[in-house]
Backbone as a ProteinNet text record, in pm:
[ID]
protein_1_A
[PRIMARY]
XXXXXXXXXXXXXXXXXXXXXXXXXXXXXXXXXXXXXXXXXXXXXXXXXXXXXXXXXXXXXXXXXXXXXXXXXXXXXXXXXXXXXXXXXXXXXXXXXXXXXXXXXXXXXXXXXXXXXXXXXXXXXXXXXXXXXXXXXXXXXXXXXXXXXXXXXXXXXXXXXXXXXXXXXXXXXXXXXXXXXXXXXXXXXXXXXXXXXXXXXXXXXXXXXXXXXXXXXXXXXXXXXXXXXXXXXXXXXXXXXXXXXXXXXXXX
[TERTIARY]
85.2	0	88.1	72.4	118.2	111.3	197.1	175.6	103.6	31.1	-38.2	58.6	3.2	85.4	233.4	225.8	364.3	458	483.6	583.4	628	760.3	842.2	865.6	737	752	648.9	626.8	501	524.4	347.1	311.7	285.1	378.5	327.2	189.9	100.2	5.3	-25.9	85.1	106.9	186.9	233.1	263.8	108.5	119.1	-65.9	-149.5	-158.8	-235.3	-188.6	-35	-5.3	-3.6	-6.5	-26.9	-158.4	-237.7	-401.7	-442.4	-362.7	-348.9	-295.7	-206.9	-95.6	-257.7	-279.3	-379.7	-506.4	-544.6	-664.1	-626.9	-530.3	-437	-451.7	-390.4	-429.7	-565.1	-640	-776.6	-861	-804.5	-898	-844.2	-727.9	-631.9	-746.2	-720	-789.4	-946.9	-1045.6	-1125.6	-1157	-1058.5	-1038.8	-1027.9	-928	-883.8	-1038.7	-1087.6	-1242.9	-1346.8	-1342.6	-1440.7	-1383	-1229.7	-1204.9	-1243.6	-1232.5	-1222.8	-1374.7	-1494.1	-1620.3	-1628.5	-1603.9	-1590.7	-1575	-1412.6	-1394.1	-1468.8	-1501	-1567	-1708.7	-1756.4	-1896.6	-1893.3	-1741.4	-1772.3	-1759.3	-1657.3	-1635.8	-1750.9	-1858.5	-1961.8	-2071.7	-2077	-2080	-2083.1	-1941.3	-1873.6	-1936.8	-1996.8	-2033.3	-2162	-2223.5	-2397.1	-2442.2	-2360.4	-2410.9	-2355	-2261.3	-2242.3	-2338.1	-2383	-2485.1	-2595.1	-2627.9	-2798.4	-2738.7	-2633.2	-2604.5	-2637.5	-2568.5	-2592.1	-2791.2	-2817	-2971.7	-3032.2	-2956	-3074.5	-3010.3	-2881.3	-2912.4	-2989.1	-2982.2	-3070.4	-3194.6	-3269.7	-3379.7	-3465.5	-3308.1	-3366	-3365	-3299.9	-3294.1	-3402	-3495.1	-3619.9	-3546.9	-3589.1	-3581.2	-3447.1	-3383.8	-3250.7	-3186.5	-3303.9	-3278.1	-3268	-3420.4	-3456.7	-3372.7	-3300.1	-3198.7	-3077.7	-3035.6	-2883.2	-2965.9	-3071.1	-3117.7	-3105	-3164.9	-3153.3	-2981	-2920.5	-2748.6	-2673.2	-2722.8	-2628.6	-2673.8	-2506.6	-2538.3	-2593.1	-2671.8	-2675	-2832.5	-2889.4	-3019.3	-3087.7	-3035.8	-3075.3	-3205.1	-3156.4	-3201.6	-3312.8	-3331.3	-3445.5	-3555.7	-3548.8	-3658.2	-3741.6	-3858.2	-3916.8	-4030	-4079.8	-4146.9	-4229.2	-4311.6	-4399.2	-4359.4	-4224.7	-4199.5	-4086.9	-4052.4	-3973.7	-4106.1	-4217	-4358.5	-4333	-4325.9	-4356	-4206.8	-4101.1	-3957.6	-3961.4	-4066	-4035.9	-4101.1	-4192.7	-4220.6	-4105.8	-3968.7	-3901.6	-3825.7	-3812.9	-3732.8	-3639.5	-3619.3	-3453.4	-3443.6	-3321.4	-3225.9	-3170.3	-3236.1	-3139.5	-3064.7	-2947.3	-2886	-2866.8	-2941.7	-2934.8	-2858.6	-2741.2	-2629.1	-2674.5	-2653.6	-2681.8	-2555.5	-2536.4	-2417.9	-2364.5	-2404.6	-2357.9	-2280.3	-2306.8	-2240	-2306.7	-2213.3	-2229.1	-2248.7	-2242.5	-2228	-2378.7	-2437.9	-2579.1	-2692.9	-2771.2	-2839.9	-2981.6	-3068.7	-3194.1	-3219.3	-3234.3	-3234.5	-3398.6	-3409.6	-3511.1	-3537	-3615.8	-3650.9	-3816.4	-3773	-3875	-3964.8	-4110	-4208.9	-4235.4	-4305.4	-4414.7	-4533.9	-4672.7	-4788.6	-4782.4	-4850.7	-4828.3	-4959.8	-5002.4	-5085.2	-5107.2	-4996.2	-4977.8	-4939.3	-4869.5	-4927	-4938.9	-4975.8	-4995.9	-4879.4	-4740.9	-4619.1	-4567.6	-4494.6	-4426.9	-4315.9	-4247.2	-4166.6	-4146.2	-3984.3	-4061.1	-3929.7	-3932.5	-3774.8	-3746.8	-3667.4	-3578	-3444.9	-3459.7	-3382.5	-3286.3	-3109.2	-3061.7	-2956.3	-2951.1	-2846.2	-2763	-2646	-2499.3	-2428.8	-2474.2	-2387.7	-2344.9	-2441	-2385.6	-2407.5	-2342.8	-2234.8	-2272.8	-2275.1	-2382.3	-2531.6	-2590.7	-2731	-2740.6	-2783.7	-2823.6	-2961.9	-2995	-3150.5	-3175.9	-3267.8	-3380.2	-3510.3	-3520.1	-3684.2	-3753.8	-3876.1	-3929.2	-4032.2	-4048.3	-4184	-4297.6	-4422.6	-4553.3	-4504.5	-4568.9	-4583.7	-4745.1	-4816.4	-4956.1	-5022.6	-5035.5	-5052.1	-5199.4	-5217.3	-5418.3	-5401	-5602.6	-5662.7	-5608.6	-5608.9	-5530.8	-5415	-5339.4	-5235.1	-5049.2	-5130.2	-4987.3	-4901.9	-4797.4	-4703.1	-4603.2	-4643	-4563.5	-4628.1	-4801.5	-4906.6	-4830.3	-4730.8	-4721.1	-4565.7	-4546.3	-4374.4	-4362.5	-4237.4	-4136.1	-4064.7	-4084.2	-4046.1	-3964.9	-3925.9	-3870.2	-3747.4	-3794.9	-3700.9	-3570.8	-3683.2	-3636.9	-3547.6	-3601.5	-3516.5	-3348.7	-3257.8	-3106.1	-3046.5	-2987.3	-2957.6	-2971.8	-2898.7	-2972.7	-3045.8	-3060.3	-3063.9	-3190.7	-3278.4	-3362.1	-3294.5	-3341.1	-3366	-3433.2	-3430.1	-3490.6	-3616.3	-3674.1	-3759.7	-3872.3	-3834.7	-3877.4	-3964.2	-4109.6	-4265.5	-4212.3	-4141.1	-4122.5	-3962.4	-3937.2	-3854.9	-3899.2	-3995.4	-4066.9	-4103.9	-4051.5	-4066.4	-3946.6	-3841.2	-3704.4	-3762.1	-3880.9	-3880.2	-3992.6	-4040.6	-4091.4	-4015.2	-3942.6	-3870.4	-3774.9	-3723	-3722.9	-3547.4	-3526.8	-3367.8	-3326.6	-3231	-3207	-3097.3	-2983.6	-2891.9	-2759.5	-2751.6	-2677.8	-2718.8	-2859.7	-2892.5	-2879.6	-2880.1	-2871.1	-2727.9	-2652.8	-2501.8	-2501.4	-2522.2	-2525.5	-2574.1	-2674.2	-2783.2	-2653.2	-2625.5	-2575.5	-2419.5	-2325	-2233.7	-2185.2	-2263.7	-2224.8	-2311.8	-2421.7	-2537.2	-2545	-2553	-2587	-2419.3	-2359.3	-2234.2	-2185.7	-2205.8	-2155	-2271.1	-2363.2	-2503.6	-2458.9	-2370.6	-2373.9	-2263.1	-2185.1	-2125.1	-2213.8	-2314.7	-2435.5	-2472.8	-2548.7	-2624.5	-2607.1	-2431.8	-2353.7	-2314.5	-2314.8	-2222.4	-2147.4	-1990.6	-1831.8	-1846.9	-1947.6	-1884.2	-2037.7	-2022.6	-2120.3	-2213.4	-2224	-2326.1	-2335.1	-2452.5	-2550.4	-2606.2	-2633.4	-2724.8	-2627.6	-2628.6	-2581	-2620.1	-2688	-2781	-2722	-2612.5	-2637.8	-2491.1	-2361.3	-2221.2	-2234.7	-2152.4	-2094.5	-1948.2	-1864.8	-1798.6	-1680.7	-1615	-1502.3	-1406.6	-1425.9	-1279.2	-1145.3	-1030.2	-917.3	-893.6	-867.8	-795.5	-706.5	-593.1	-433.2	-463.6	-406.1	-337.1	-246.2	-253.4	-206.2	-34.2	19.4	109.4	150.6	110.4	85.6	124.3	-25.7	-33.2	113.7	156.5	296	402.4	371	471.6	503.2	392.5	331.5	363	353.1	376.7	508.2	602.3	733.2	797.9	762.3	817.2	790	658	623.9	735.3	739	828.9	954.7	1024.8	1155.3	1189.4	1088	1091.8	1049.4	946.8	919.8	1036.4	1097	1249.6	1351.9	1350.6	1441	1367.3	1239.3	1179.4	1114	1159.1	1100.8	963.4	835.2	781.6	675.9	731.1	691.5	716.5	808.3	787.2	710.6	623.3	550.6	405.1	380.3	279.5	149.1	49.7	-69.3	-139.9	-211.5	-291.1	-379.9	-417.3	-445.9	-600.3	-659.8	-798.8	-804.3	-894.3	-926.7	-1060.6	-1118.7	-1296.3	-1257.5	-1385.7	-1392.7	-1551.5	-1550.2	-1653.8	-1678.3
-119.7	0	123.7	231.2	359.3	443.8	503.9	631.8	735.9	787.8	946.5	1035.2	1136.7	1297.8	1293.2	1239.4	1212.1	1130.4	1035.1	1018.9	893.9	887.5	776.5	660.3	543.8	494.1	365.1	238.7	166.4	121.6	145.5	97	-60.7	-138.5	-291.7	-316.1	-391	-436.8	-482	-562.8	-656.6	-571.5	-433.9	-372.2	-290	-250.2	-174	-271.3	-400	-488.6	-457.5	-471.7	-481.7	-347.4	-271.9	-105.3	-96.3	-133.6	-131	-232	-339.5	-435.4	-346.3	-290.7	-237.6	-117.8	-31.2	92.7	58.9	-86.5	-169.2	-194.9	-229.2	-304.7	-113.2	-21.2	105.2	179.9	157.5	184.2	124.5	-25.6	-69.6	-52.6	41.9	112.3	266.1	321.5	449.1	448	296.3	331.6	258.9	220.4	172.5	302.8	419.5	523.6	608.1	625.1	676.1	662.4	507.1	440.4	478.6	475.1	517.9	664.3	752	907.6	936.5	897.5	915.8	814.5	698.9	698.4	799	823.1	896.7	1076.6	1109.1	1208	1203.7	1126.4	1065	1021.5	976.2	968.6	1105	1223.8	1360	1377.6	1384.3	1465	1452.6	1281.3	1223.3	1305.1	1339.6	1421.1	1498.5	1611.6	1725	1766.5	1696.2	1659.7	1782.2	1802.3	1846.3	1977	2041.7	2134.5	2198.8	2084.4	2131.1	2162.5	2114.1	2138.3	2295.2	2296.7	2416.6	2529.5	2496.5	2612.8	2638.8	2554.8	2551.4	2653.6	2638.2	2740.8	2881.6	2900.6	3035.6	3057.9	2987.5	2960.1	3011	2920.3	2938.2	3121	3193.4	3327.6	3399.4	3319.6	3401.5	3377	3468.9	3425.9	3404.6	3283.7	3247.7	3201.4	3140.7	3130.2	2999.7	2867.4	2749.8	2795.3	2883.6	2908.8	3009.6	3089.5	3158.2	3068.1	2929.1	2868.3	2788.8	2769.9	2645.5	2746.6	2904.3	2970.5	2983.8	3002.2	3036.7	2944.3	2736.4	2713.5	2651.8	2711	2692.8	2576.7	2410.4	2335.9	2317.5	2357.6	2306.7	2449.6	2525.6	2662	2660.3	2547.9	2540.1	2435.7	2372.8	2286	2332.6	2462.7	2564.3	2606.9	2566	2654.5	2751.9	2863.3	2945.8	2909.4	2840.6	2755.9	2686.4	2603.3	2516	2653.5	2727	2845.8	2918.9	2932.2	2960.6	2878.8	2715.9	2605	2623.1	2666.8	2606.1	2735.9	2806	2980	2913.5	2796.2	2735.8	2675.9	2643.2	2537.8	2568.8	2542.8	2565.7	2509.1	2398.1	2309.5	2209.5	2211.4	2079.9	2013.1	1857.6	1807.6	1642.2	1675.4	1487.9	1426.7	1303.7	1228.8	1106.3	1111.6	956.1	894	780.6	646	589.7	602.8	601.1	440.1	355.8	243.6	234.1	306.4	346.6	447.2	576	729.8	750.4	693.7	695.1	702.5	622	612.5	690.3	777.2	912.4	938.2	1020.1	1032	1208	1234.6	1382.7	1443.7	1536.6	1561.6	1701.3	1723.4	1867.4	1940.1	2007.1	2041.5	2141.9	2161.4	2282.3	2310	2453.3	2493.8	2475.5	2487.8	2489.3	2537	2525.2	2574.5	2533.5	2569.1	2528.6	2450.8	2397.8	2282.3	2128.7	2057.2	1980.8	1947.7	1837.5	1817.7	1756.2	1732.4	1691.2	1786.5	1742.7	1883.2	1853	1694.2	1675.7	1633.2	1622.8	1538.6	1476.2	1329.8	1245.8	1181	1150.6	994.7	991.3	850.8	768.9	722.4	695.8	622.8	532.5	412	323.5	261.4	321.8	316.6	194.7	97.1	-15.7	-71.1	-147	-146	-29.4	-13.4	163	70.2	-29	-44.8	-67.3	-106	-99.4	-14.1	124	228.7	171.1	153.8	149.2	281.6	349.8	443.1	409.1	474.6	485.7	546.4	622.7	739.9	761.3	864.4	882.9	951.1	881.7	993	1104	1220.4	1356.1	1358.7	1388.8	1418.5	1566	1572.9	1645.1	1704.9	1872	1919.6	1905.6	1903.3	1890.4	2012	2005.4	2067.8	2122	2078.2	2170.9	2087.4	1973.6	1843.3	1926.4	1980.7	2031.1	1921.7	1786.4	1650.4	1602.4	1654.6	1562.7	1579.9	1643.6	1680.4	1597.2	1497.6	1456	1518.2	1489.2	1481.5	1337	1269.4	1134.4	1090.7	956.5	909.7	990.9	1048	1075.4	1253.4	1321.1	1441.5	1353	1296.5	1262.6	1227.8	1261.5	1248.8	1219.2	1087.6	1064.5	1040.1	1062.2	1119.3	1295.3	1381.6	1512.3	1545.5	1584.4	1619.3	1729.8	1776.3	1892.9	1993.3	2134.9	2239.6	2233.2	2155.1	2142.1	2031.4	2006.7	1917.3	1985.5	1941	1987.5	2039.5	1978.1	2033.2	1937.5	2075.1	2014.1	1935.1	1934	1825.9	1680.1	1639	1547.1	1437.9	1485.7	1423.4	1367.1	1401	1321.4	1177.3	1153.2	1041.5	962.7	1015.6	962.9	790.1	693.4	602.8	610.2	684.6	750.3	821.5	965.5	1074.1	1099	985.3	1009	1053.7	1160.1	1258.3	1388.2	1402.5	1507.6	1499	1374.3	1361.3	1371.3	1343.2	1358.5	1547.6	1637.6	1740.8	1802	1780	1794	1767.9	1635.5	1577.4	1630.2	1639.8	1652	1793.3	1891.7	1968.8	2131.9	2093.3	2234.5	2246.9	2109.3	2143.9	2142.1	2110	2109.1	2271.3	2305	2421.4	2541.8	2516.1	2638.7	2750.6	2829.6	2909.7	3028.3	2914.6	2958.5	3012.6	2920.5	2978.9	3079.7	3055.1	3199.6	3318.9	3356.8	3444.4	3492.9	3421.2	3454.7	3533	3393.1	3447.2	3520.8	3448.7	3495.2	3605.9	3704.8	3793.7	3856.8	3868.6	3885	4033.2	4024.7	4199.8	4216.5	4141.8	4155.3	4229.7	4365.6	4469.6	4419	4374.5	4381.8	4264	4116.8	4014.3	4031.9	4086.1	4123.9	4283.5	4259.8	4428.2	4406.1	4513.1	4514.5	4610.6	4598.5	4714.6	4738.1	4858.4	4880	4948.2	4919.8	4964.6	5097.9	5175.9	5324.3	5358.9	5408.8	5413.7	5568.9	5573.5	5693.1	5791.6	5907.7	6016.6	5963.8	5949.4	5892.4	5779.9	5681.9	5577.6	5679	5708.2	5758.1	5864.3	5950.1	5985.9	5915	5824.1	5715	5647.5	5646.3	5474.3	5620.6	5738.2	5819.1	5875.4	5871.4	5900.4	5757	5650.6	5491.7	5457.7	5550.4	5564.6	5639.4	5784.5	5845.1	5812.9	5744.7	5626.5	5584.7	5458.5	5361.7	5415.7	5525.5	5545.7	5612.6	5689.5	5748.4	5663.4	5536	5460.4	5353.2	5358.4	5230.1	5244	5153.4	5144.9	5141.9	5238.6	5211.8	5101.1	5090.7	4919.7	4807.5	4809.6	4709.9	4733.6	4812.7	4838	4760.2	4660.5	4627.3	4665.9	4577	4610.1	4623	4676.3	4756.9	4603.1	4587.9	4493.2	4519.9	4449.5	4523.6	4373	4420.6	4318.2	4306.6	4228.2	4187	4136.1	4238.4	4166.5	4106.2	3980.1	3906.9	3974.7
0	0	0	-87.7	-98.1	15.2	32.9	159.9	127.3	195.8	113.7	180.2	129.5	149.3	92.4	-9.9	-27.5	21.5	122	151	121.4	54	-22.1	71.1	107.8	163.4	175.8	180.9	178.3	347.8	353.3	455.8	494.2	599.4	543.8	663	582.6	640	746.8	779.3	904.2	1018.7	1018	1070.6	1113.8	1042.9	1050.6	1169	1151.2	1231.6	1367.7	1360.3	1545.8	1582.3	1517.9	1583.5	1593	1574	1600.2	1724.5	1722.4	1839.6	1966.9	1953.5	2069.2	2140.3	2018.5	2037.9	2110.7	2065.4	2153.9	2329.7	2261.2	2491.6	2522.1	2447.9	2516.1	2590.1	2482.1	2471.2	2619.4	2667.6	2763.6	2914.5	2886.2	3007.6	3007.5	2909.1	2863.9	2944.9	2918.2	2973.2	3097.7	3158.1	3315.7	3404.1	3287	3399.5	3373.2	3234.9	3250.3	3389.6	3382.8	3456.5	3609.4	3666	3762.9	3804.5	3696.8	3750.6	3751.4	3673.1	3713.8	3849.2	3905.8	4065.1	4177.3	4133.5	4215.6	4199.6	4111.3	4136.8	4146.5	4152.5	4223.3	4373.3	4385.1	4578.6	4662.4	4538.4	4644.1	4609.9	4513.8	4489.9	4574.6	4646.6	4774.1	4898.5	4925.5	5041.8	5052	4947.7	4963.2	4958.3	4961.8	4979.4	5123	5272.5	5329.1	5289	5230.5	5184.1	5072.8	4999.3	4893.6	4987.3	5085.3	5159.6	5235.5	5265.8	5344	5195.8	5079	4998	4940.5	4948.6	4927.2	5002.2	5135.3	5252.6	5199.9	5117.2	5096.6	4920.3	4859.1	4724.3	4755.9	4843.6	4904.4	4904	4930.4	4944.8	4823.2	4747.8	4579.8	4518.1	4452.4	4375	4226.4	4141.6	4056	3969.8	4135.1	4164.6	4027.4	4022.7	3911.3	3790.4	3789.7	3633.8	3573.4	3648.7	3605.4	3572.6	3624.5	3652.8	3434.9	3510.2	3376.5	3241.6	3196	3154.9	3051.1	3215.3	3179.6	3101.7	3075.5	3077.7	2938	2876.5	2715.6	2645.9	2693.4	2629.5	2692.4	2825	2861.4	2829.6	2824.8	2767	2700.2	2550.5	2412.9	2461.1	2556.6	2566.8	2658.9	2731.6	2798.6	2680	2672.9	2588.6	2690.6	2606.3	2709.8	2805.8	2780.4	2841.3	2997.1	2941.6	3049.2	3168.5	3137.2	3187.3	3284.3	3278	3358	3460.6	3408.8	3510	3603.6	3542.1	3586.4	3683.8	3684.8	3772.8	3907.5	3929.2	4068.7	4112.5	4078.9	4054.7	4227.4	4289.9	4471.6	4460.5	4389.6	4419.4	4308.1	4305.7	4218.9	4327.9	4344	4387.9	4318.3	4362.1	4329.8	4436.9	4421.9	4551.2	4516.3	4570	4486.9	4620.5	4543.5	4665.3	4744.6	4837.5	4982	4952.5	4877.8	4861.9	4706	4603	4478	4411.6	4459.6	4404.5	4278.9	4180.7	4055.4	4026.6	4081.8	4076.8	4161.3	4069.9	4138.8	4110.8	4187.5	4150.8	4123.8	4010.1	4010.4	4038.4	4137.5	4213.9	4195.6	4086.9	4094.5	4209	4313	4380.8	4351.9	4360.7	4334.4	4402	4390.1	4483.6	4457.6	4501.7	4434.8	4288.8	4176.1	4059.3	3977.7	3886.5	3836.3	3716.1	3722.2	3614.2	3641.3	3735	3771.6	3970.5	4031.2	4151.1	4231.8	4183.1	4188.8	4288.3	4409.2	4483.4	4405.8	4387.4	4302.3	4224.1	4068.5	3987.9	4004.8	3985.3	4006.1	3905	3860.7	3750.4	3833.5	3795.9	3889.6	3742.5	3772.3	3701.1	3752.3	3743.7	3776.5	3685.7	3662.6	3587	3630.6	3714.5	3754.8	3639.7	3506	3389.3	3318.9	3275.2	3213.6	3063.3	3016.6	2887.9	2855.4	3000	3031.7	3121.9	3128.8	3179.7	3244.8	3359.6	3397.4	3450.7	3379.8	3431.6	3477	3564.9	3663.4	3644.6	3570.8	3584.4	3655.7	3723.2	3817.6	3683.3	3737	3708.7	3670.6	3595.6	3627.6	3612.7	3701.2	3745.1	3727.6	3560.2	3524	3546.7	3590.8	3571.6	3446.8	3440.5	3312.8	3270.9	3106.2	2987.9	3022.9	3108.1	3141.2	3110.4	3016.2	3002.7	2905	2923.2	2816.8	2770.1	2785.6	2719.3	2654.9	2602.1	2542.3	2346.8	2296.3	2155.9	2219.8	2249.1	2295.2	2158.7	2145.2	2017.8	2029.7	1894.9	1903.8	1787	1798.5	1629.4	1560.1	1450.1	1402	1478.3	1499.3	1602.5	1716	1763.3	1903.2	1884.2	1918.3	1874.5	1977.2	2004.3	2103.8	2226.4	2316.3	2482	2499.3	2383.9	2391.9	2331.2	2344.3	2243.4	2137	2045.5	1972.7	2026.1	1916.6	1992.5	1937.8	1862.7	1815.7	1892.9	2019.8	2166.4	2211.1	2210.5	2256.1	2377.9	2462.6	2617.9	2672.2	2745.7	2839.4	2968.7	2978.9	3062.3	3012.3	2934.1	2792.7	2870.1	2914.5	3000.3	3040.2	3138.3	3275.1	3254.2	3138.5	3088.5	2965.1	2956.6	2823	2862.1	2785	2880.3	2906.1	2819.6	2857.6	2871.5	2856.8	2938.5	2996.2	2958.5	3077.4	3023	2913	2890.6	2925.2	2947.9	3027.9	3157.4	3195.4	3326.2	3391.9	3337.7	3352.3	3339.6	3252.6	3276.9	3382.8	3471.5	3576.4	3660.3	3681.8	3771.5	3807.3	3719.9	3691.7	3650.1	3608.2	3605.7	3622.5	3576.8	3651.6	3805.7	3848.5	4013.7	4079.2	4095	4151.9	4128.1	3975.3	3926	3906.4	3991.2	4018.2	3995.3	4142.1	4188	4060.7	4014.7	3912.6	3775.8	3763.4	3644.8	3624.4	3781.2	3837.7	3816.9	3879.1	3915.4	3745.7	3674.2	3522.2	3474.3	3493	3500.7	3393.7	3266.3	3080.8	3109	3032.3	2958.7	3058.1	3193	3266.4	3300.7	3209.7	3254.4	3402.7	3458.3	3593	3718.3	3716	3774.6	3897	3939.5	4121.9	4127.3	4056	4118.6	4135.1	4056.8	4057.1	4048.1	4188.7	4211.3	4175.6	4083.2	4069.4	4120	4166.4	4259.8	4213.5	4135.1	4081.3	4179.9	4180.7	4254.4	4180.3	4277	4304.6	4336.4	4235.9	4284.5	4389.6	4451.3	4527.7	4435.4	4492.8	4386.7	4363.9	4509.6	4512.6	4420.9	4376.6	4275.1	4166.8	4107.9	3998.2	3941	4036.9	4006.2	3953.5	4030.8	4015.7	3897.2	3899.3	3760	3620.3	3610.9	3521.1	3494.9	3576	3564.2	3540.9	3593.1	3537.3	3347.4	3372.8	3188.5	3099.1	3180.9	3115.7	3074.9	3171.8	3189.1	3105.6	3119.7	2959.3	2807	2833.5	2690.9	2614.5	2722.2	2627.1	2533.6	2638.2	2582.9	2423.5	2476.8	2371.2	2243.9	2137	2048.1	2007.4	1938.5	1968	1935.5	1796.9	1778.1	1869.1	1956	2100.4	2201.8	2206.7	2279.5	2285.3	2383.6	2392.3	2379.6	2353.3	2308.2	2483.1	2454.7	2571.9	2646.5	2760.6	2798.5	2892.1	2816.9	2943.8	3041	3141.4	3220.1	3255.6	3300.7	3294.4	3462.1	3503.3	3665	3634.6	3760.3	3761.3	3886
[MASK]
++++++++++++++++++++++++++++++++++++++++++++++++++++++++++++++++++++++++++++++++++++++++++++++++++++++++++++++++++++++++++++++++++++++++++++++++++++++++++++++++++++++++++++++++++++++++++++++++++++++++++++++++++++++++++++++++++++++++++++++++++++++++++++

């Protein structure tokens, strides 16, 4: 067989075989250390369960503390549609509840308040990852009032992609009956609720003046003398094509 890109050289076949052999013995190291590091960050995520209930009681005082985190984060964003963003404004808590005998395995528990769409204080799915190729999911009821089912148009068949819906998904309430889910659920789990407060707050792009105060530093006149004669200094001596480009900075 010829080399591409040019190079004056044949590739032998039987070489090709044991480098694909060698890359396989790699591959089942590769996903031992996978399978180890979702452990172990499923048992700290474990650890910190009473830390998460401690941050809740101050959540608690933020109005519209979820639907803002669910809002922020660039991939569940696209599956709020207006509708379910009404329902998600009752929404009091996210929680993950890993099971104390293997963390890996969790029940994601979204809590309400009264609301007028359905009779649920909560709504749960359960998933157990013990086989990591048979995913078992649980789903609870959602006990929907009359005319008020925003899952009655699912989106099915060909729309459905994967573990994710499309944006083209009747409802984001559609998850919680669906009989799989658990790439959303890994997001939930793994990275919206652990990483809330970070959502909320928003490091990238965030307009919300009342939720980041920002403090800018104030040199002293003294400074400012300073920092202007150190200018003068160097600018005598320097080229001014070496002169760096101006540098802004973004406070969160």
């Amino acid at each position: 067989m010829a080399a591409e890109n040019g190079n004056d050289f044949a590739i032998n076949e039987a070489q090709l075989t044991e480098l694909e052999s060698v890359n396989n013995e790699i591959n089942v190291i590769v996903e031992q250390l996978v399978d180890e590091e979702a452990a172990l960050h499923a048992k700290y995520e474990l650890k910190k369960a009473p830390l998460y209930k401690k941050r809740q009681g101050v959540i608690a005082k933020i109005p519209k503390f979820w639907l803002t985190c669910l809002e922020k984060h660039p991939i569940i964003t696209s599956l709020v549609e207006m509708e379910d963003a009404e329902v998600i404004s009752h929404l009091e808590n996210i929680e993950i509840e890993r099971s104390p005998a293997n963390p890996i395995n969790y029940k994601v528990i979204f809590s309400f308040s009264e609301n007028p769409y359905f009779t649920d204080k909560q709504l749960v799915k359960e998933f157990d990852f013990s086989d990591k190729d048979n995913v078992h999911v649980t789903n609870h009821k959602i006990h929907w009032k009359e005319g008020k089912d925003l899952t009655s148009t699912q989106t099915t068949g060909d729309d459905y992609k994967g573990d994710l819906y499309d944006e083209d998904m009747s409802s984001f309430f559609c998850w919680f009956t669906d009989a799989n889910g658990s790439e959303l659920a890994d997001l939930f789990a793994n990275d919206l609720f652990p990483n809330a407060g970070t959502y909320f707050i928003g490091t990238d792009d965030s307009d919300d003046d009342d939720v980041i105060s920002v403090i800018e530093y104030t040199p002293s006149d003294n400074e400012v003398e300073l920092a202007a004669g150190a200018a003068d200094d160097s600018e005598a001596d320097a080229d001014p094509e070496d002169a760096p480009a101006a540098k802004r900075s973004k406070h969160n």
